[in-house]
C-alpha positions in Angstrom: 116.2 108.0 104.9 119.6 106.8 103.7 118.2 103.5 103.4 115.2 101.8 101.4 114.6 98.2 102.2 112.4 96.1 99.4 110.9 93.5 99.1 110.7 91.9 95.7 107.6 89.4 95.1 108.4 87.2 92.1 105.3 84.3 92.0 103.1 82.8 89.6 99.5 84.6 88.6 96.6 82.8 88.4 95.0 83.2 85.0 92.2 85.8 85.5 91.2 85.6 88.5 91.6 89.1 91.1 90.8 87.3 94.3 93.1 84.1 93.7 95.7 86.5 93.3 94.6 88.4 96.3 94.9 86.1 98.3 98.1 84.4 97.4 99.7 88.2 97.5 98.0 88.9 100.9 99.9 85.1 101.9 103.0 86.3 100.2 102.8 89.7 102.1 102.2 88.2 105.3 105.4 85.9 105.6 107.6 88.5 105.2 109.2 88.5 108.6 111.0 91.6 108.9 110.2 95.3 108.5 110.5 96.5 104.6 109.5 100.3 103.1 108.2 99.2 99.7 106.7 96.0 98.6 106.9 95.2 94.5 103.9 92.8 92.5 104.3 92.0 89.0 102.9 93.9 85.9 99.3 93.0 85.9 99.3 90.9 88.8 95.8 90.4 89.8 95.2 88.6 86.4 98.6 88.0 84.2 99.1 89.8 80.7 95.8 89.6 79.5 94.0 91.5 76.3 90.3 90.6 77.4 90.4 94.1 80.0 86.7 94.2 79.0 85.7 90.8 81.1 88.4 91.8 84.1 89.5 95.9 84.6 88.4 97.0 87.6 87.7 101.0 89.2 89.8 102.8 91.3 87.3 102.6 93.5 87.2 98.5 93.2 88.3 95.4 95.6 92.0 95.3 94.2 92.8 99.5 95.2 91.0 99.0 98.3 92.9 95.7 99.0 96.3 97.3 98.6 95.2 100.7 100.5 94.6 98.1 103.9 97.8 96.1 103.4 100.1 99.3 103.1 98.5 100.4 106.3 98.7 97.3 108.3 102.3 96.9 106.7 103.2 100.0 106.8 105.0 99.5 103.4 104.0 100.7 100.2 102.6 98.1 98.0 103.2 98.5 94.4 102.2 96.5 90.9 100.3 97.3 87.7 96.5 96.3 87.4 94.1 96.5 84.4 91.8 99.9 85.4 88.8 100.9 83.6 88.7 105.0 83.8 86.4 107.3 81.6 85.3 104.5 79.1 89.2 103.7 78.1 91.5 100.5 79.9 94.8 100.9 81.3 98.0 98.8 82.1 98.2 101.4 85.4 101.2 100.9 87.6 99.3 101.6 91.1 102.1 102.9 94.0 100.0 103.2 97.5 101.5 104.9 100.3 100.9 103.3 103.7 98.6 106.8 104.1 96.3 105.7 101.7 97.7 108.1 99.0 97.8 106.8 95.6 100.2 107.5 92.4 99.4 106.3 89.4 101.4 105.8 86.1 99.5 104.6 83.0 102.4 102.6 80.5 103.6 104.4 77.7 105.0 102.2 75.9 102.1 99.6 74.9 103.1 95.8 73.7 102.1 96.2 69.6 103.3 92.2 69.4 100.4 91.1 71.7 98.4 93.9 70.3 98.0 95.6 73.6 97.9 98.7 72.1 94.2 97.9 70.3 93.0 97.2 73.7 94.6 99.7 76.1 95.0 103.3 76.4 98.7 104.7 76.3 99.9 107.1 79.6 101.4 110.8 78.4 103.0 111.3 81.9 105.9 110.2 82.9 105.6 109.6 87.3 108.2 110.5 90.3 107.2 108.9 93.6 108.8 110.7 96.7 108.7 108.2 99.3 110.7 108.4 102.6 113.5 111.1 100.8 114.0 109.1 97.7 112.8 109.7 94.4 111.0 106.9 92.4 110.5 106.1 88.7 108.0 103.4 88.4 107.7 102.0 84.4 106.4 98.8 82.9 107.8 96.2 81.6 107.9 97.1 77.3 109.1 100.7 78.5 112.4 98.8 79.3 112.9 98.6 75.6 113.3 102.5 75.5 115.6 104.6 77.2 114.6 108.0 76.0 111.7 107.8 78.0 113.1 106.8 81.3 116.2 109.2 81.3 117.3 110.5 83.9 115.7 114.4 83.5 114.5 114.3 87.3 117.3 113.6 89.2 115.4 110.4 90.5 116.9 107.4 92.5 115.6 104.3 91.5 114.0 102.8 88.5 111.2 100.5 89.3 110.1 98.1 86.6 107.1 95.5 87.1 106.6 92.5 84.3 105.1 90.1 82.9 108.6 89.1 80.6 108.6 86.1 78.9 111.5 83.7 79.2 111.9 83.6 75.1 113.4 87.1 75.4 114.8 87.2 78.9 118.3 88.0 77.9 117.3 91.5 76.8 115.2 92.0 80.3 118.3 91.0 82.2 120.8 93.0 79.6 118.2 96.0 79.6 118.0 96.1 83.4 121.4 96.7 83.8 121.9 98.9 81.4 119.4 101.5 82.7 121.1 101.3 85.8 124.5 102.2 83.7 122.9 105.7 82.0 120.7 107.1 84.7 123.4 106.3 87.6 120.2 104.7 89.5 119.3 101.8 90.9 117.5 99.4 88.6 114.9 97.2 89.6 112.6 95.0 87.8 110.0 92.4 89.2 109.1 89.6 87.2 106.5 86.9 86.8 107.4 82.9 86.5 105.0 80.2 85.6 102.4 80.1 82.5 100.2 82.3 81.7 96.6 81.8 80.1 98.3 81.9 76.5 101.0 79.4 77.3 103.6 81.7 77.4 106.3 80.6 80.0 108.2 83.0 82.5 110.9 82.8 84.2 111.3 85.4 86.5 115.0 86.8 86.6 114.1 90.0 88.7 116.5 91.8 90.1 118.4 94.9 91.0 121.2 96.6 89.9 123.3 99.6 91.1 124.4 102.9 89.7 127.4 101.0 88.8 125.1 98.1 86.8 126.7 95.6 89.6 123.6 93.3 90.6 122.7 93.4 94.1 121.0 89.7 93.8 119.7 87.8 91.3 115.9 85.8 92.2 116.8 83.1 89.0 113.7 81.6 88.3 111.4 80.1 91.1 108.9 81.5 93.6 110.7 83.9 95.9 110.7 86.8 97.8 113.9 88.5 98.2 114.4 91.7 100.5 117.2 94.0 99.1 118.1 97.2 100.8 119.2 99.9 98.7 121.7 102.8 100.1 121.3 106.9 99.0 125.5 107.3 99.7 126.2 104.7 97.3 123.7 107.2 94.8 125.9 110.5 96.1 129.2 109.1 95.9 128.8 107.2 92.5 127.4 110.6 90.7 130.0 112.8 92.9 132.8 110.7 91.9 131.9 110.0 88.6 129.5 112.8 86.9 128.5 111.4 84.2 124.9 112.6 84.5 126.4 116.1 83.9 127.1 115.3 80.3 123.7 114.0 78.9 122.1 115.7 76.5 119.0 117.8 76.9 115.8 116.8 74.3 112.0 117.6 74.9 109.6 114.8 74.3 107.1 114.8 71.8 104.1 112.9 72.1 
């Protein structure tokens, strides 16, 4: 496909609570009026940034992976978003990415938020993820992992960046500076799905999610109220950006060590 059309979800969370959120997704979903690929929640959008996983993770066998299995196959889109999963005794921040099949990848975040003390409560993922969908080649990350570029380099020849978030509006000059500039070194699309409203802490958001091309131009900008906004990304602008200008050619090779 030399087009991907998504849909971006940028809403409030209710504090919490899986089936309030549900159910205002499943609403959300449903009033999107024209035929989309891949549809984007927020980081943890079942139950907003919360460090209490022990009162709220679910299974990947729970209500929230079996909800978004039956809208990507009556959408026929696949619906995407981070959820707090329990999995052999240890919680994760996992970035869930459900084809319309059913099929499931998963990306645990790597880069855990120390400030909140997210990392004394959740596990950290080892492996970074590549979604083929529909010929293009997806990177999903999660919000902090914004703040560091030598994980999401470009190694894989991907074509998007997909970042979900739950990013506060005291720092969202760096998540709009950030965005764009991971769009600038990995000659990528850039995407990155917000959260507005307050959460159960009183932190404020104020969404800002958006997407940039291989160039770092924005495509459109969702500010900072409820909205929806369909964007439809194109692969020749990917070819004949890196053809034109190879910049990718030049990086410099490293092996991660964990």
């Amino acid at each position: 496909m030399q087009h991907l059309k998504v849909a971006l979800i940028q809403t409030d969370i209710v504090w919490q609570n899986a089936e309030q959120n549900r159910l205002q997704f499943f609403k959300k979903i449903n009033a999107i009026t024209e035929t989309v690929d891949v549809i984007v929640l927020p980081e943890m959008f079942t139950t907003g940034f919360s460090m209490q996983p022990q009162k709220i993770a679910e299974t990947m066998q729970g209500e929230t992976v079996k909800w978004m299995q039956k809208l990507a196959f009556e959408t026929q889109a696949a619906i995407t978003g981070s959820v707090i999963i329990c999995e052999d005794n240890k919680y994760y921040n996992r970035f869930l990415f459900v084809h319309p099949s059913g099929e499931i990848n998963k990306y645990d975040k790597r880069h855990l938020f120390t400030l909140a003390g997210e990392d004394k409560v959740y596990a950290s993922g080892t492996e970074k993820l590549i979604v083929t969908y529909k010929g293009w080649r997806i990177c999903p990350l999660i919000c902090y992992d914004l703040r560091f570029p030598v994980w999401s380099r470009n190694m894989e020849n991907y074509d998007v960046l997909l970042y979900v978030a739950n990013w506060p509006k005291a720092r969202i000059e760096a998540w709009d500076t950030l965005l764009k500039a991971r769009a600038i070194e990995n000659m990528c699309y850039s995407i990155g799905v917000n959260r507005v409203g307050t959460d159960g802490n009183n932190l404020a958001y104020n969404g800002h999610s958006s997407v940039y091309n291989c160039l770092g131009k924005e495509q459109n900008n969702v500010n900072s109220e409820e909205e929806t906004v369909i964007i439809t990304l194109n692969k020749n602008h990917i070819s004949e950006t890196r053809s034109k200008l190879n910049f990718l050619a030049d990086k410099d090779s490293f092996t991660l060590q964990l």
